[in-house]
Structure formats: structure tokens, C-alpha cells
C-alpha positions in Angstrom: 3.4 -17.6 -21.5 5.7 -15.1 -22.6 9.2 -15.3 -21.2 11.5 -12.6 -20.6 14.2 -12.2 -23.3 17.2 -11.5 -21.1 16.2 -14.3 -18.4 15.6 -17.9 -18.1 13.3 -18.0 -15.3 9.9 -18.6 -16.4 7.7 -15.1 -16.1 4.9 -12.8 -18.1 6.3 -9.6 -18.8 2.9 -8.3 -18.5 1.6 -10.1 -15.3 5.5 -8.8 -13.9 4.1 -5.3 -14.9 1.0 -5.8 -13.5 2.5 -6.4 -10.4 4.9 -3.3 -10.3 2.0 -0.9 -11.3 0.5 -2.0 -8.0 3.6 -1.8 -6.0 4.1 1.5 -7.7 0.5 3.0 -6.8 1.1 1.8 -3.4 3.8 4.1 -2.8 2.1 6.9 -4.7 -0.6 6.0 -2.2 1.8 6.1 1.2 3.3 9.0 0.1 0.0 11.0 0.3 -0.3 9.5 3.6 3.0 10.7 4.6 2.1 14.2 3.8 -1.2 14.2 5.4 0.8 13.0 8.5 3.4 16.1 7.5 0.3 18.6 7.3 -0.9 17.6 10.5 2.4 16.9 12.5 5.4 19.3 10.8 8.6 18.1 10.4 7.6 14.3 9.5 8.8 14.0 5.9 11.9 15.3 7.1 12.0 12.7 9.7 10.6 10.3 7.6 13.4 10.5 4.8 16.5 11.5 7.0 15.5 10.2 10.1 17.8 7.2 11.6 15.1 4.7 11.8 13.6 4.1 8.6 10.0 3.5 8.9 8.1 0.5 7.3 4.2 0.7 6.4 3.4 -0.2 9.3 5.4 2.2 11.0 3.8 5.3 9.1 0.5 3.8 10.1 1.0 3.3 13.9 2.3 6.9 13.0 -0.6 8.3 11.4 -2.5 7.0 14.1 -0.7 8.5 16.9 -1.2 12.1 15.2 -5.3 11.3 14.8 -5.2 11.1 18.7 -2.9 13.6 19.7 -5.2 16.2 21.3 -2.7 19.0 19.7 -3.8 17.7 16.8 -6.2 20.5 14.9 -9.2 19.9 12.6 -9.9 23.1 11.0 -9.7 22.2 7.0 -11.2 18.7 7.7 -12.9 16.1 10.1 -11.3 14.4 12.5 -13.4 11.3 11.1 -12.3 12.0 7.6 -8.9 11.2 9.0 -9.4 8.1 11.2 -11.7 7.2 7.6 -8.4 7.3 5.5 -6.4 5.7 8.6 -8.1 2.8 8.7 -8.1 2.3 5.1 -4.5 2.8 4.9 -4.2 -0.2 7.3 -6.4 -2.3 5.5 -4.5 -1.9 2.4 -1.3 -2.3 4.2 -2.0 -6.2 4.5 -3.3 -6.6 0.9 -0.1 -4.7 -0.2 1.8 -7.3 2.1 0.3 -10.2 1.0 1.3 -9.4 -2.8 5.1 -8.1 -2.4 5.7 -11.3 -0.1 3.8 -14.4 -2.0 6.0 -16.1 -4.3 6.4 -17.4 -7.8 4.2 -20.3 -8.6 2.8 -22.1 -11.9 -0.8 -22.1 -11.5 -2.9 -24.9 -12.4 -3.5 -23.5 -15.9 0.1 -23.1 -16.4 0.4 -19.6 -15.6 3.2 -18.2 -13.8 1.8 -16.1 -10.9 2.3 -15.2 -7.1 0.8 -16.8 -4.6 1.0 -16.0 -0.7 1.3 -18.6 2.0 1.5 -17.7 5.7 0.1 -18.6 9.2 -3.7 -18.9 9.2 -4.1 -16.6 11.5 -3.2 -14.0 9.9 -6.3 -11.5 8.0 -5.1 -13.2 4.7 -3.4 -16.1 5.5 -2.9 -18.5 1.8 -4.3 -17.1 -1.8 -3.6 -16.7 -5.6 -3.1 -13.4 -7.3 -4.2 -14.2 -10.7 -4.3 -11.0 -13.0 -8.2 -10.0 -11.9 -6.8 -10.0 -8.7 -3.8 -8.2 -8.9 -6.3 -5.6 -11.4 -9.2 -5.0 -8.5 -6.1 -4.5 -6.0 -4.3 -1.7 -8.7 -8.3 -0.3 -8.7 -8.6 -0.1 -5.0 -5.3 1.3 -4.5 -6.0 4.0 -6.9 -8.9 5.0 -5.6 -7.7 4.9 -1.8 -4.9 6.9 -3.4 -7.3 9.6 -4.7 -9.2 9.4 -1.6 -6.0 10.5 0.5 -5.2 13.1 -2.4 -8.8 14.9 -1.8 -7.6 14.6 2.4 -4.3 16.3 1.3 -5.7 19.2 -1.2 -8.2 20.2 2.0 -5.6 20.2 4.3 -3.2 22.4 2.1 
């Protein structure tokens, strides 16, 4: 395990990394969702960055949602099903993206220092690891969801 040089808490500069390239290609992800809620509904990245209430994930999604449905909502450039399509796996990824930012330090059982994520069992994904592979498929699918919404945004443009 390599420890940071300017810490003394135990972590792997590259595992942290790992982790912040998936945070970071989350919110290159949302932010294409933010626009294709912008091209449909004008006005919401203003809203969205000056706005009073700052929005969560989950906020831009309920969003994004409400837009799909709004019968003033126009689908000349695109499908309405391409949309709901990229909605829903907006959503999906939502909880993945929550269940990585909001685990917490652990040393696994091989001595590694990772995440893990504990929460109510109820919940989609209540208790798991996120070794490197999983963090990795998780950087993969946000990527490609991330392209996905880019394709949405270049049609709608």
C-alpha cells in the first residue's frame, strides 16, 4: 500500500485517484444532462447555477423528468424515447454514484485500503466493496452513459 506523503492516514494514491476520476466523469456526465434539460426547457442552467435552491442529483433528475412529460415539450431533433432512454439511465447511475461518494474508508481483507458502503437494506444497493475492478467498470459505465447523453445533446443542438 502506498501512503500519501503529506498524510498519515492510511490511503493508495492511485485507488484515491481512481475514485476522483469517477466522481469527476460523473459530473462531466450530469452536466450533459443539465444541458439536454437546458435545450429542451430554456433558462435551466441559469437556474440551475444561480438559482436559490441548489439542486442535488436527484433534483436534476426529478427535473429531467418533469421536462420528458411536459406536453410543451417538443421532439423535433430526437425521440421522445431517446430521452426517457437517457432519463432512466441517469437515475440508475445516480445510486451507483451515491453508493461510492458515501461508503467509507475500510481495510479490506487483503489489507487494502478501500470504500465500502453500508446502508439500510432496502435500499437498490444496500452493503458492498468497491475494490479497484469495481470502481473501473463504474468509471467505464459512466463514460459511456456520458457519451450516450453527449450524442442526445449534439442532436438536439
Amino acid at each position: 500500500m502506498t501512503h500519501h506523503t503529506t498524510t498519515r492516514v492510511p490511503v493508495n494514491d492511485s485507488y484515491a485517484a481512481l475514485v476522483g476520476k469517477a466522481v469527476y466523469i460523473f459530473a462531466y456526465y450530469e452536466w450533459a444532462i443539465i444541458w439536454i434539460i437546458e435545450l429542451l426547457e430554456n433558462g435551466f442552467v441559469s437556474e440551475y447555477c444561480r438559482g436559490r435552491h441548489s439542486l442535488t442529483s436527484g433534483g436534476v433528475e426529478k427535473r429531467f423528468l418533469r421536462v420528458i412529460n411536459n406536453p410543451q415539450t417538443t421532439y423535433t431533433k430526437i425521440t421522445k424515447q431517446e430521452v426517457i432512454d437517457c432519463h432512466l439511465t441517469f437515475k440508475a447511475l445516480i445510486v451507483e454514484r451515491n453508493a461510492l461518494i458515501h461508503a467509507h474508508p475500510c481495510t479490506d481483507t487483503d489489507g487494502a485500503q478501500i470504500l465500502n458502503y453500508q446502508t439500510d437494506p432496502s435500499k437498490p444497493l444496500p452493503d458492498m466493496k468497491w475494490p479497484y475492478g469495481e470502481v473501473e467498470r463504474l468509471i467505464s459505465t459512466f463514460d459511456k452513459a456520458a457519451c450516450d447523453a453527449g450524442g442526445i445533446l449534439d442532436k438536439l443542438r
